[in-house]
Each structure stands twice: as structure tokens, then as C-alpha cells.
N, C-alpha and C positions, 0 to 999 in steps of 0.2 A: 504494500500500500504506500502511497505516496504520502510524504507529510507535510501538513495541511499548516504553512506559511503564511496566509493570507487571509485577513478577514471581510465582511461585507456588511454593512450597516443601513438597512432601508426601515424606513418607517410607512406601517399600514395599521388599518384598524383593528382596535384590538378583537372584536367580534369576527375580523376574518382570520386574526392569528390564531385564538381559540379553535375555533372549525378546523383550520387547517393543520392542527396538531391534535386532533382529538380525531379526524380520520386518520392519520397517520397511525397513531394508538391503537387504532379499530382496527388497522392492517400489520398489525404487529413492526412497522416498519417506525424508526428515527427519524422527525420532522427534517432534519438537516441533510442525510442520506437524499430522501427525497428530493430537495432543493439541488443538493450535487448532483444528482443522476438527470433531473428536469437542465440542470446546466449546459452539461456534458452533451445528452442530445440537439439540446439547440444549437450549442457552438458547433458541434458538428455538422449538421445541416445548413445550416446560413454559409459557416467558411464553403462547403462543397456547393452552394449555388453560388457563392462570389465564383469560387473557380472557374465554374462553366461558363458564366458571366464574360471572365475574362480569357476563353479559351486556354486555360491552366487542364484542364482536366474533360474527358470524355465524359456526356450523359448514359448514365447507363440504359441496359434494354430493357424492357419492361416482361 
């Protein structure tokens, strides 16, 4: 595992932070797990359509 150097500080409602760690509870999963893995997919999607964007990288076939 990588170790986690970096932090990230947003503010939202407390009614949406509750919810969203109280499904996370309900999925036996760590609010923060969560947050990384929802991270991790996005950054990987957006950079792979910048690429194609910029002819870096082939679209794949369907």
C-alpha cells in the first residue's frame, strides 16, 4: 500500500457527511476508502479522455 502523504480538506453539509458515512457503515466499507477509490476512478478516466483528446492514446473497441 502506498503511504498516504497528503491531505484534503472540503467542507459540505453536515446532513450529507452523516448519510455518507453511515452508508459506508451499512457496506461495511471506511468513508475515506471510499473517497480514494471514487478518486482513483475519476482521475483515471478524465486523464484517459484528455489522452485521446490529445491523440496520446488509442480509443478503445467496444
Amino acid at each position: 500500500m502506498n503511504t498516504k502523504d497528503a491531505g484534503m480538506r472540503i467542507r459540505i453539509e453536515r446532513e450529507l457527511r452523516d448519510a455518507f458515512v453511515q452508508a459506508c457503515q451499512s457496506q461495511g466499507l471506511a468513508a475515506s476508502e471510499v473517497l480514494r477509490d471514487f478518486m482513483r476512478s475519476f482521475a483515471a478516466k478524465h486523464s484517459a479522455e484528455q489522452a485521446q483528446l490529445f491523440g496520446q492514446a488509442k480509443p478503445t473497441q467496444p
